[in-house]
N, C-alpha and C positions, 0 to 999 in steps of 0.2 A: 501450878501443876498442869503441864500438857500431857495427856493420853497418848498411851503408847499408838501409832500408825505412822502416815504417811507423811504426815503434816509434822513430825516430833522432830524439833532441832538438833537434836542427839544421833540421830539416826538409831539402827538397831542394834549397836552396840556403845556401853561408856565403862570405863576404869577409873575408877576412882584414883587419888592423888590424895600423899599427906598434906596439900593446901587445901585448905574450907573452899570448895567450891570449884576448885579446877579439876576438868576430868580431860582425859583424853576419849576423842567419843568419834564416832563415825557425824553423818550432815547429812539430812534430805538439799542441799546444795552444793553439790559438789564443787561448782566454781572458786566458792571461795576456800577451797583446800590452800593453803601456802599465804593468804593475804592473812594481812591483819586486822580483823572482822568480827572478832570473837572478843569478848570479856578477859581470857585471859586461860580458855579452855584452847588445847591441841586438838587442831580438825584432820581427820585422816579421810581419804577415799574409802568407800563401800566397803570395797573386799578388800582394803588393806585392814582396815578395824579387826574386819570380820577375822582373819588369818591372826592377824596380831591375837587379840582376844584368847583364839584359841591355844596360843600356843606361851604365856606368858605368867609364870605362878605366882599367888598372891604372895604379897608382900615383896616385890622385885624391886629393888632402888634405883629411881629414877633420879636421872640429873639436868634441870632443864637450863640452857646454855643461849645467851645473847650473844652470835655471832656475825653479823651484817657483811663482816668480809671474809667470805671463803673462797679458797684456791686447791687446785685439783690435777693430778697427773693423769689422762687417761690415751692411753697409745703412745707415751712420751708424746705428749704436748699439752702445755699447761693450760688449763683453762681458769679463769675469773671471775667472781658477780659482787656485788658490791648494791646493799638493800638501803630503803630512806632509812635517814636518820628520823628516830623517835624522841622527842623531848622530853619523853618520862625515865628518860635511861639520862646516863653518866657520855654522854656523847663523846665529851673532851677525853675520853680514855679511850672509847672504840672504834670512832666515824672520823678517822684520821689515815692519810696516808701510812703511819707508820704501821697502822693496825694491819693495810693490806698487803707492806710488805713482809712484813711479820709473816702472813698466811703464806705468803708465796715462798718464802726462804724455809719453812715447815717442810713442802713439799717437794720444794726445787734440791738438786743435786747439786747446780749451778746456779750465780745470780742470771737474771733474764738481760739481752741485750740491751744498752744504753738509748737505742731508738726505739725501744718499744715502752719505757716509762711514760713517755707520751700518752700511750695507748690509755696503761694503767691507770694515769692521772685523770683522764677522762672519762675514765667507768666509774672510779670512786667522786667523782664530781658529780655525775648526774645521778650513781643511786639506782638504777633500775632495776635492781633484783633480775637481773637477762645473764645465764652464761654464757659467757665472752671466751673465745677460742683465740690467745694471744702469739700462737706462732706460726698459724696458717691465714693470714691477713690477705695473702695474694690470690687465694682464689675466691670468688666472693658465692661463683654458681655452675654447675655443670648446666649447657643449656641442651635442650631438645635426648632428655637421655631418656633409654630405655627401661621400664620397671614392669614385676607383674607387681598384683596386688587381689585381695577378696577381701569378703567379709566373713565374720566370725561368731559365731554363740559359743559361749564359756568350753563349752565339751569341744567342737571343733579348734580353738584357742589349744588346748591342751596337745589336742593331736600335730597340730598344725606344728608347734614351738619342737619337738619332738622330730620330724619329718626332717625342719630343713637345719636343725643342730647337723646333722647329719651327712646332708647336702649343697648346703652354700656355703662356697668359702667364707672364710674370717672376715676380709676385708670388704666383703658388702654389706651394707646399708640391710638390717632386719629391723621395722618399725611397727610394734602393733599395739593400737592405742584405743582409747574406750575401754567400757566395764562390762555391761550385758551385751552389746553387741559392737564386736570391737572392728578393725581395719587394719590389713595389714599390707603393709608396703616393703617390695624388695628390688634391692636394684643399688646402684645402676650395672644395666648390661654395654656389652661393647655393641647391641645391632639385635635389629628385629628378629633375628635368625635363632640369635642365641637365648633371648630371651624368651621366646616360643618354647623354646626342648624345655629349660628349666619351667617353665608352666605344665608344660603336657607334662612332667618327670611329678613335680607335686600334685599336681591333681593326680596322677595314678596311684602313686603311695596315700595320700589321703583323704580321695574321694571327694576333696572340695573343689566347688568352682574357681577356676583360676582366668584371670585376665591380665593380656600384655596391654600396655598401654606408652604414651610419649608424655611426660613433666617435664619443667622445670624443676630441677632438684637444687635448691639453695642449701648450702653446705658452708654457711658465711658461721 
């Protein structure tokens, strides 16, 4: 029995499961959200538990799914990731190339180009649980580009997300990451000029501190 606080592996939220002992729970560690770490319990982030939790009625049928190789349409262009093979599973059925063309023909409208199986072959070989972007190979990074960026506590997070739904086009780059005090990156602009107006334009609409700044933006 660990006492409910700080220290409780569960964090402060868990849902039971009709398996003896598997729950789906929040973690005072958030790092290992997504590894395999756990007994055999589902680790969610903080405030995903927490959301979750609240919004899920008892008795919900849960289906829990071994799938190592997923593929994914997102902007028309497919993406990939392929996770280690586990030796307590049935390997010979899932940790095979057919499995991941399997996933990719799921999604795909079309098969993917004859030179890029190569790619394929290579991501289900090594297993990295990394998604892989398989039809933009040729640009690896924007270098020297313009971005703002702040920081964020949950209430500003809210207003913030709201602001620039509003005001930055689709096709930039909106990244904001962290739980209690989050970071938020936007960009790339085409030049200091521009990226200036769109700082001074959200700090006025939301009252937060805004900064331009120069990255490297890898987009591999």
């Amino acid at each position: 029995m660990v006492q409910a606080g700080p220290d409780n592996p569960l964090g402060s939220y868990a849902m039971r499961l009709a398996i003896p002992d598997y729950l789906i729970h929040g973690t005072n560690r958030p790092y290992g959200v997504g590894l395999r770490v756990s007994h055999g319990c589902i680790r969610l982030f903080p405030e995903d538990i927490e959301h979750l939790f609240g919004i899920v009625p008892i008795n919900t049928a849960v289906e829990i799914l071994y799938q190592p190789y997923k593929a994914a349409l997102h902007d028309h262009y497919l993406h990939i990731e392929a996770h280690e093979i586990h030796k307590d599973m049935d390997f010979r059925k899932v940790n095979n190339m057919t499995s991941m063309v399997a996933a990719i023909i799921n999604v795909e409208d079309k098969i993917i180009p004859n030179n890029d199986w190569s790619i394929v072959e290579s991501i289900v070989r090594n297993h990295q649980g990394i998604v892989k972007n398989i039809n933009r190979r040729n640009v690896d990074y924007v270098d020297y580009t313009w971005c703002i960026y702040s920081g964020l506590n949950q209430d500003m997070k809210i207003r913030m997300n709201q602001v620039l739904t509003s005001i930055i086009p689709r096709d930039f780059l909106i990244t904001i990451r962290g739980s209690a005090m989050s970071e938020v990156l936007i960009g790339p602009f085409d030049n200091k000029e521009y990226a200036k107006q769109m700082a001074h334009e959200v700090n006025r609409l939301t009252g937060i501190p805004v900064w331009t700044g120069i990255i490297l933006l890898d987009i591999s």
